[in-house]
RODO-2510 file (C-alpha; in nm, 4 decimals, decimal comma):
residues 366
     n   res          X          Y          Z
     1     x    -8,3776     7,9337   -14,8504
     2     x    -8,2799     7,5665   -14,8474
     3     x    -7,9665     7,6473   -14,8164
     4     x    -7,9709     7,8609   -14,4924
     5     x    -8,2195     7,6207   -14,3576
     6     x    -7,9157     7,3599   -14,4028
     7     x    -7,6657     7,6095   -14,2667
     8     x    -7,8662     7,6623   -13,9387
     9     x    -7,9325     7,2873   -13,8902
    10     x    -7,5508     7,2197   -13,9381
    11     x    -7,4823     7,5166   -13,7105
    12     x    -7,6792     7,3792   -13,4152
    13     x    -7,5470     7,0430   -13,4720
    14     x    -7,1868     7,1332   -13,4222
    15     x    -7,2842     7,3720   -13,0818
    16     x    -7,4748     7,1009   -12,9576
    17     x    -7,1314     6,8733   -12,9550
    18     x    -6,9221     7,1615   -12,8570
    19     x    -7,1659     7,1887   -12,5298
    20     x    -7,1349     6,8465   -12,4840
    21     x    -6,7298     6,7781   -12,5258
    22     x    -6,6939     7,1277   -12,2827
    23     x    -6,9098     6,9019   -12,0245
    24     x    -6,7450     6,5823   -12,0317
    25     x    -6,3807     6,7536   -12,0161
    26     x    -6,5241     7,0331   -11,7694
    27     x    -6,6525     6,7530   -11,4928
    28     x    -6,3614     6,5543   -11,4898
    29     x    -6,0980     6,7576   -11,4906
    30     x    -6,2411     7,0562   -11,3163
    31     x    -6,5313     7,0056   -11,1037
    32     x    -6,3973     6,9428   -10,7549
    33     x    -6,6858     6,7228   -10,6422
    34     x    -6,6055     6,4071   -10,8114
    35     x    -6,2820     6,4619   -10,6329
    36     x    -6,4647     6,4964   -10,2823
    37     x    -6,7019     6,2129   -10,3565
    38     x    -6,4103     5,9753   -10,4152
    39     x    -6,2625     6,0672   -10,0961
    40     x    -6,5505     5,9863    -9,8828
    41     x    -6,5579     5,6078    -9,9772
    42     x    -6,1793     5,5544    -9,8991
    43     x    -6,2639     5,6785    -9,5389
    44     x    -6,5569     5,4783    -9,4373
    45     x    -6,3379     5,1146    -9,5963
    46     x    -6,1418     5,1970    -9,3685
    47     x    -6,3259     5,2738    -9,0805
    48     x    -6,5472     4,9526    -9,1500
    49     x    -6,2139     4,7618    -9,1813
    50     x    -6,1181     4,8748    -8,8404
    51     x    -6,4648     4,7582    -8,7149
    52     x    -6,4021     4,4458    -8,8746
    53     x    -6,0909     4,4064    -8,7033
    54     x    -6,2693     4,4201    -8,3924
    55     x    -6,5640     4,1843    -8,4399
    56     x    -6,5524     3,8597    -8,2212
    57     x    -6,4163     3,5631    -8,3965
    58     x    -6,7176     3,2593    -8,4000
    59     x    -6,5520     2,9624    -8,2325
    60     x    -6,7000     2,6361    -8,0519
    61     x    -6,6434     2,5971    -7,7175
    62     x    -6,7376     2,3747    -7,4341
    63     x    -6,7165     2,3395    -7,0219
    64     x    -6,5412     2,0868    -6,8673
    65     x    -6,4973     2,0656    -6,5435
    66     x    -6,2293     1,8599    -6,3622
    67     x    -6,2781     1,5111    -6,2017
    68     x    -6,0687     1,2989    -5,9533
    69     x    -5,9289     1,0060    -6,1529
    70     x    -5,6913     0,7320    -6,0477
    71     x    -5,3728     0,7719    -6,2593
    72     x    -5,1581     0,4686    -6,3572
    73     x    -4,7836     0,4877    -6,4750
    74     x    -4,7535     0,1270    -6,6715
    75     x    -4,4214     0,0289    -6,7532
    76     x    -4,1918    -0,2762    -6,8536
    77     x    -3,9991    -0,4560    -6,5458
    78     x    -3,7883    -0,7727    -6,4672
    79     x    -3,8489    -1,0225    -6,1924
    80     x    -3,4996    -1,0480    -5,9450
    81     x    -3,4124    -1,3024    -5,6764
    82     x    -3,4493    -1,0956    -5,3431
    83     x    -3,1417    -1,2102    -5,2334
    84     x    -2,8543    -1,4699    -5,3595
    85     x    -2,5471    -1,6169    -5,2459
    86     x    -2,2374    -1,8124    -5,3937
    87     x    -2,2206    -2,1106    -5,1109
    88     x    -1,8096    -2,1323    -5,0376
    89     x    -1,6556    -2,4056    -4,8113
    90     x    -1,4671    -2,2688    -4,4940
    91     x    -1,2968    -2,5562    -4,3823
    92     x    -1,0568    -2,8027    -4,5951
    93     x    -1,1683    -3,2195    -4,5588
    94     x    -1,4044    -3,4817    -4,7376
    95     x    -1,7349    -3,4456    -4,7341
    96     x    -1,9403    -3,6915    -4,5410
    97     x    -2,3001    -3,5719    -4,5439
    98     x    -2,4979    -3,4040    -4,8309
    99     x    -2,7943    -3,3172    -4,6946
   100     x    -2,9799    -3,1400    -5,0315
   101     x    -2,9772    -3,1664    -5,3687
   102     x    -2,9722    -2,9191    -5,6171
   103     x    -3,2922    -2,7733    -5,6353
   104     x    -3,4410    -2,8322    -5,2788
   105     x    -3,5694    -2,5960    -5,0791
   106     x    -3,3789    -2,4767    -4,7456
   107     x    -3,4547    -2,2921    -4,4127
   108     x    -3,2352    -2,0529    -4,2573
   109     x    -2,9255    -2,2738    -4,0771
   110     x    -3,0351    -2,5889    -4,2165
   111     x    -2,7141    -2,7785    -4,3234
   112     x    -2,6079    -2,8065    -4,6566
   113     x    -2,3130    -3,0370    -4,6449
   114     x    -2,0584    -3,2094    -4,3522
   115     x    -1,7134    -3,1977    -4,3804
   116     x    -1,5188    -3,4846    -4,1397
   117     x    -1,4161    -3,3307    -3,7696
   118     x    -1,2969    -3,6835    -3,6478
   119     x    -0,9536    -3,5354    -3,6191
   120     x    -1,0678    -3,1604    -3,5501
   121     x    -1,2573    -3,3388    -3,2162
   122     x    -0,9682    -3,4974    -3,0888
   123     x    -0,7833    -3,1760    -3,1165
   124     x    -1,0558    -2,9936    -2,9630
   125     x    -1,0139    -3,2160    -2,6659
   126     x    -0,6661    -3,1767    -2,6701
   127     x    -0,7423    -2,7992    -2,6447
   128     x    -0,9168    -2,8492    -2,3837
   129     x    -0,7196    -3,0022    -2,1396
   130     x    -0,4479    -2,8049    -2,2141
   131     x    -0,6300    -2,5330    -2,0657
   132     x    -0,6918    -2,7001    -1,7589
   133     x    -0,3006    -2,7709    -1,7275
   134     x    -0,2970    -2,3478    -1,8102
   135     x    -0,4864    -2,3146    -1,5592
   136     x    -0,3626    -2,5569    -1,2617
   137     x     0,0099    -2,3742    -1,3310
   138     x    -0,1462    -2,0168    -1,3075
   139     x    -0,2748    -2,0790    -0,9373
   140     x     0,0203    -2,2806    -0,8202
   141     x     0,2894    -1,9419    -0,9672
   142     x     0,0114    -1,7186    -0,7677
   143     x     0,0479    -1,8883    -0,4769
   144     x     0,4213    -1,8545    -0,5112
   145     x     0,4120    -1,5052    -0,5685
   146     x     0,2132    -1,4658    -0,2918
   147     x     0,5357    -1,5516    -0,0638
   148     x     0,7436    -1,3864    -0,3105
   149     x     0,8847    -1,7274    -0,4151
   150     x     0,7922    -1,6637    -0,7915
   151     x     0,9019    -1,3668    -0,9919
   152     x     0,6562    -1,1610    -1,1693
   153     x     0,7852    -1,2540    -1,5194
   154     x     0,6771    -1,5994    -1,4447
   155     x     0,3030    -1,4918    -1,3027
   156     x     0,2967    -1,2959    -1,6505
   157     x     0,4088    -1,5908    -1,8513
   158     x     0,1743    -1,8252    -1,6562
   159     x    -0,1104    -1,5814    -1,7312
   160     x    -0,0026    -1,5574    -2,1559
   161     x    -0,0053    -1,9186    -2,1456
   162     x    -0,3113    -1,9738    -2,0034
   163     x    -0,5076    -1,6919    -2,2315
   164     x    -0,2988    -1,8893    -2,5522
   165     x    -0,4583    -2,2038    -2,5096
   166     x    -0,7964    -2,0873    -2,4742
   167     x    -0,7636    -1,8553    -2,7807
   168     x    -0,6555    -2,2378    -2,9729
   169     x    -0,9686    -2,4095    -2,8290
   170     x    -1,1809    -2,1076    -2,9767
   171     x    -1,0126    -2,1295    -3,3102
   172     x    -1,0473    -2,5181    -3,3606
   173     x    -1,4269    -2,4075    -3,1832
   174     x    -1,4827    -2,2280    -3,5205
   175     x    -1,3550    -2,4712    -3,7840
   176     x    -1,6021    -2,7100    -3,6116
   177     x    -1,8574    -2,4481    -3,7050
   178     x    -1,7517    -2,4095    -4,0268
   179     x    -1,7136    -2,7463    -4,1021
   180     x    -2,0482    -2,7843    -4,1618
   181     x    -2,2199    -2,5354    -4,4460
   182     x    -2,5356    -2,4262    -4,3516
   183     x    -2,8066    -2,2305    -4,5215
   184     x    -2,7631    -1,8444    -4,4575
   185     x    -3,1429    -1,7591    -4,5369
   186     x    -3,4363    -1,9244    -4,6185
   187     x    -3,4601    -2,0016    -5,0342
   188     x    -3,3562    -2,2606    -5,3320
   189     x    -3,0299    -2,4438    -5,3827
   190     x    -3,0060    -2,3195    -5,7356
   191     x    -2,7118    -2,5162    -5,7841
   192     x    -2,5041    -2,7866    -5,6346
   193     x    -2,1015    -2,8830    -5,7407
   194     x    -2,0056    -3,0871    -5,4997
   195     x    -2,0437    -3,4797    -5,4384
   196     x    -2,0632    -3,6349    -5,1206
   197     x    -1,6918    -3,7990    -5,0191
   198     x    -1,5296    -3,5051    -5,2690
   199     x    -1,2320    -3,3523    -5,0508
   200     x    -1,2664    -3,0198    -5,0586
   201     x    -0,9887    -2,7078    -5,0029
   202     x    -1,1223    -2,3712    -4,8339
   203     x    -1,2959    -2,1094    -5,0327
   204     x    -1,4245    -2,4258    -5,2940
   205     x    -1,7177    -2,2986    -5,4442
   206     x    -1,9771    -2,5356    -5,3167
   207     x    -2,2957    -2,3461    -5,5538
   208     x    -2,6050    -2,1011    -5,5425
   209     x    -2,8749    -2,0445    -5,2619
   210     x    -3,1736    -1,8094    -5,3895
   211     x    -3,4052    -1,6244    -5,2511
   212     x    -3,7735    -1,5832    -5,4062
   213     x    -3,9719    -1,5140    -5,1396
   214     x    -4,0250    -1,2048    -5,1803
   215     x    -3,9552    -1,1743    -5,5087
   216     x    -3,8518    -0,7994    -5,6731
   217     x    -3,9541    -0,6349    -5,9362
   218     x    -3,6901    -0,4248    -6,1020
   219     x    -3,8184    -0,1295    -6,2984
   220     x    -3,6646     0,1853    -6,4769
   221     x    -3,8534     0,5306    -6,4197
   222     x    -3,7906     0,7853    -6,6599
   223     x    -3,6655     1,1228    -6,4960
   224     x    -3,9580     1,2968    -6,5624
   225     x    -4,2010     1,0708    -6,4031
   226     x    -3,9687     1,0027    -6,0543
   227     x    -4,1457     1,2280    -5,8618
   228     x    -4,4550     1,0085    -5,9138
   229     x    -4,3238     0,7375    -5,7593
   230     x    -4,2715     0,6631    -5,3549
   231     x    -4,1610     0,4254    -5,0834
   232     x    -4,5046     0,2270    -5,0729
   233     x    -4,6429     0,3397    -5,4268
   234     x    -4,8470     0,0493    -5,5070
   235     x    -4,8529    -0,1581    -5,8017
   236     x    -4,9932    -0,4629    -6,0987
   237     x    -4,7513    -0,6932    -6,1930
   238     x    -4,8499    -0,8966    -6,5164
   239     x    -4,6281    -1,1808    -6,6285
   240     x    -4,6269    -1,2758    -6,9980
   241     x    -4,7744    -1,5890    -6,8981
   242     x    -5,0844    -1,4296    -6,7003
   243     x    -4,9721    -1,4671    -6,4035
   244     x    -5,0880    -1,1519    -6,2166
   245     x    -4,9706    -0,9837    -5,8264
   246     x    -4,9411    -0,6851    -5,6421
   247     x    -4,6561    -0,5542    -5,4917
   248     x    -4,4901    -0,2258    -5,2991
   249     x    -4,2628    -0,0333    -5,4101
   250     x    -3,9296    -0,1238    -5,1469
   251     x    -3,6679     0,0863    -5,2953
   252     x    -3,5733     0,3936    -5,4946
   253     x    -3,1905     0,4101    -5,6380
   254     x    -3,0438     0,7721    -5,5685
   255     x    -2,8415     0,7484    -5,8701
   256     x    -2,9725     0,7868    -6,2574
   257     x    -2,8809     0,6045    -6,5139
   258     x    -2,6819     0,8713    -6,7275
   259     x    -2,7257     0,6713    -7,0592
   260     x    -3,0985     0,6330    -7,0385
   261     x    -3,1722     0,8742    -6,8520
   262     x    -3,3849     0,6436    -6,6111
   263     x    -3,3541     0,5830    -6,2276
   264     x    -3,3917     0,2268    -6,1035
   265     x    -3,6889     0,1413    -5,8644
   266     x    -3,7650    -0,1957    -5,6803
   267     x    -4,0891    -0,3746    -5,5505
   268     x    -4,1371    -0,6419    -5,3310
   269     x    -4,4618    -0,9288    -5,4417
   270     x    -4,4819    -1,2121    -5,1786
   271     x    -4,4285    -1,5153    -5,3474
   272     x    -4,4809    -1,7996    -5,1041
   273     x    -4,4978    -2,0780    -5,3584
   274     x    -4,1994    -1,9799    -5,5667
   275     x    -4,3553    -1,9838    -5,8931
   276     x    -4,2357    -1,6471    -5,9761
   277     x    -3,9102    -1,7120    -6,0883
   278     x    -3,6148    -1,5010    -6,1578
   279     x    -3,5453    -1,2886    -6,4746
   280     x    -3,9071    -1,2438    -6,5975
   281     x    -4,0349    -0,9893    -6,7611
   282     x    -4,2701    -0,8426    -6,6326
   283     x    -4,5190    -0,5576    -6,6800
   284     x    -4,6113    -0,3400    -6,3735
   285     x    -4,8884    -0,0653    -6,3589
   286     x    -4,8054     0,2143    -6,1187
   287     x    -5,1017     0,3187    -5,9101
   288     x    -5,0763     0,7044    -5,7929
   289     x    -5,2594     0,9231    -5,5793
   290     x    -5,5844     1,0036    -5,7212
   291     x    -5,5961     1,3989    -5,8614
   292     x    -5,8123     1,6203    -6,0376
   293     x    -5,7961     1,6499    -6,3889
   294     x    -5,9620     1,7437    -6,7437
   295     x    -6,0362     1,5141    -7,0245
   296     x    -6,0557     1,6047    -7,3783
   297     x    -5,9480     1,5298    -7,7556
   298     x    -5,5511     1,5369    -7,7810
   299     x    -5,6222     1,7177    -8,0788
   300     x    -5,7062     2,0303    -7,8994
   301     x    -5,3603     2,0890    -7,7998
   302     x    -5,1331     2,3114    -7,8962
   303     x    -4,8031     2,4708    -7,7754
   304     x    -4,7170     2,8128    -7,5699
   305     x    -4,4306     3,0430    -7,6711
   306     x    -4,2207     2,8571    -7,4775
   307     x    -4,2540     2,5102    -7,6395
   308     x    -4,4815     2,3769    -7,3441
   309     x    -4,7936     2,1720    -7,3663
   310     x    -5,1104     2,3925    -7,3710
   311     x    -5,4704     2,4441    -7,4471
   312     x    -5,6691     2,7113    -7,5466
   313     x    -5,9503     2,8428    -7,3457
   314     x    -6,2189     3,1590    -7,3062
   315     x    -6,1927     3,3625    -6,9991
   316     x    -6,4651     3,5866    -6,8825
   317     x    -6,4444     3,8936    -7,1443
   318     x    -6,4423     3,6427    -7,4051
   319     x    -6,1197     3,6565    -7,4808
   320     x    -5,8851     3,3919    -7,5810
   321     x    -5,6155     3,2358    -7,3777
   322     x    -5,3483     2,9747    -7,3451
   323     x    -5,3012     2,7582    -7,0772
   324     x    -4,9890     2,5115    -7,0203
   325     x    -5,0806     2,1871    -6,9400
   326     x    -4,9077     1,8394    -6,8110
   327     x    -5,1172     1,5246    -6,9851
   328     x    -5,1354     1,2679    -6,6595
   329     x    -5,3527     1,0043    -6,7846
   330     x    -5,4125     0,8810    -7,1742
   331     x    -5,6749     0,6428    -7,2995
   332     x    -5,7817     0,5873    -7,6519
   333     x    -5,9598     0,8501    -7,7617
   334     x    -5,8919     1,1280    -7,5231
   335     x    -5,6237     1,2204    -7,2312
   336     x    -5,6472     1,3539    -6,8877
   337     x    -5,4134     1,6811    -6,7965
   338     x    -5,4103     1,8691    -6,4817
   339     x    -5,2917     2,2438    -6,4407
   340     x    -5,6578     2,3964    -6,5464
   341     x    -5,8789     2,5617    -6,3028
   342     x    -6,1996     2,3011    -6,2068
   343     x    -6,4263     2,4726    -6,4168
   344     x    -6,3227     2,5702    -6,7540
   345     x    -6,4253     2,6891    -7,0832
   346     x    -6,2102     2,5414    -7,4148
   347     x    -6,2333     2,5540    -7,7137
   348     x    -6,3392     2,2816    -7,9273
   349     x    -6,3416     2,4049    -8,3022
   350     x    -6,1898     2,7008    -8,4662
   351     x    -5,9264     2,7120    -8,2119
   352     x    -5,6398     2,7109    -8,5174
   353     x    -5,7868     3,0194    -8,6174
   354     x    -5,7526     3,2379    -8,2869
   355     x    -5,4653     3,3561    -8,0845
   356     x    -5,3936     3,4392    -7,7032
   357     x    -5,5876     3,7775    -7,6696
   358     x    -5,8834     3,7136    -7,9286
   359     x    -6,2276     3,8563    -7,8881
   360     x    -6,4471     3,5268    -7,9695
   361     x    -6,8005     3,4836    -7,9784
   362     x    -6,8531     3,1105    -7,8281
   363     x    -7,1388     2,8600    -7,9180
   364     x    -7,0669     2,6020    -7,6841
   365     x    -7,1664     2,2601    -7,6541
   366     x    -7,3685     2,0584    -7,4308
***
């Protein structure tokens, strides 16, 4: 009896792990709803991923909204004479009158210097009555001719002589002219080479009248900033002593400079006291027309498929977009750019994250 009593418990035992074994290998191997139960989740990750994908991106934002600002072009200049002139004798003798020295100030047609006409009078005088004597044997051959007593050759030889001597008295007429050197325009003898009594040959170099009143201001635009600049345009001039002015601009070269790609401008600063002189440098501070513009961190901005300056903004579905911009105006801790609409929404944090076409959800700032 013990025995079967062991038998049976034995024989249970091994049914009992038979039952289970036929379980564990039956459910995974042949039950089909494991199989469906797995294939469930794989379809809602990936519907919830697609969800994800479109769920607004949380960004900071704020509204700006454009202002009329003065913009300023500053750049480095240098001060030029407004006009000057090598001084040149025009008519050979000693020189008997010096009227300036080197360094004095002239009006227009004040003399400079006297050459001697003692002997350029007397000719003049000469010339003179010559003419008369031209002129007394011109009447008495047309008289003649008048009875046919004189040929016309003679009338015509009468008349040449005549028209020579005047056309002597004119040219000794000039050299008196010349022979004194006067001022051509108002300004400063700059420098002086000659010495009164000093016999001097035409086309001597005698030395330098300039001009400083007004003085110009000689300045180098880069190409792309030309089109800022006018006849007129206003402007600061700061000298590296202090010395402050204003000035217009006068005149705009037509032709660049190919090397540095600059094109030369001029302005005109009265300068009635001379004490701007030449060659300077000098710092000048455009002022252009006032415009509207935008002012933010430069470290919002980014750049467009094309390589351009841009920022990006929110539209009205929310959605991200960039926006080229052209920086007019920069200060220390923020610049000015125009090309945005007057009221606009950007984006002030999380904007590296986005891209043109974005869903975002904005907080903005006040």
């Amino acid at each position: 009896m013990e025995l079967k009593s062991k038998a049976g418990m034995m024989t249970a035992i091994g049914l009992s792990c038979a039952a289970v074994a036929w379980m564990v290998l039956g459910g995974n191997g042949i039950t089909v709803s494991p199989t469906n139960a797995n294939t469930i989740p794989q379809e809602n990750t990936l519907v919830t991923q697609t969800n994800e994908s479109k769920l607004a991106y949380s960004v900071q934002a704020k509204t700006l909204s454009a202002q009329i600002i003065e913009v300023h072009l500053p750049l480095s200049g240098q001060t030029v004479a407004n006009e000057t002139l090598t001084l040149v004798n025009n008519y050979q003798g000693k020189v008997t009158k010096l009227a300036i020295e080197k360094g004095d100030e002239v009006k227009q047609n004040q003399a400079i210097l006297s050459i001697d006409t003692r002997t350029l009078k007397s000719q003049i005088e000469q010339a003179k009555l010559l003419i008369k004597q031209r002129a007394l044997e011109l009447d008495g051959i047309k008289k003649l001719n008048v009875g046919n007593l004189s040929s016309k050759v003679n009338l015509a030889q009468a008349e040449t002589d005549l028209a020579s001597a005047k056309s002597s008295l004119k040219a000794l007429e000039i050299d008196l002219e010349n022979a004194t050197l006067t001022a051509p325009f108002s300004g400063i003898v700059n420098s002086l080479e000659v010495k009164q009594g000093q016999v001097l040959s035409v086309g001597t170099q005698v030395g330098h009248l300039v001009s400083l009143n007004p003085i110009k201001i000689s300045v180098n635009i880069p190409q792309n900033k030309i089109q800022q600049i006018q006849l007129g345009t206003l402007g600061k001039v700061t000298l590296e002593s202090g010395y402050e002015a204003e000035g217009a601009v006068s005149f705009i070269n037509t032709t660049a400079n190919t090397s540095s790609r600059t094109i030369q401008v001029e302005m005109e600063v009265d300068n009635p006291d001379n004490k701007i002189s030449s060659g300077l440098t000098a710092s000048v501070d455009f002022i252009l027309e006032e415009q509207k513009a935008h002012a933010f961190s430069p470290a919002l901005l980014t750049l467009d498929d094309s390589g351009h300056t841009a920022v990006k903004i929110i539209d009205i579905n929310n959605k991200v977009k960039i926006m080229p911009v052209v920086i007019v105006k920069s200060e220390r801790d923020q610049i000015w750019v125009k090309g945005l609409p007057n009221n606009v929404n950007i984006i002030t944090v999380g904007q590296g994250f986005v891209s043109e076409g974005d869903t975002v959800d904005a907080h903005y700032q006040l």
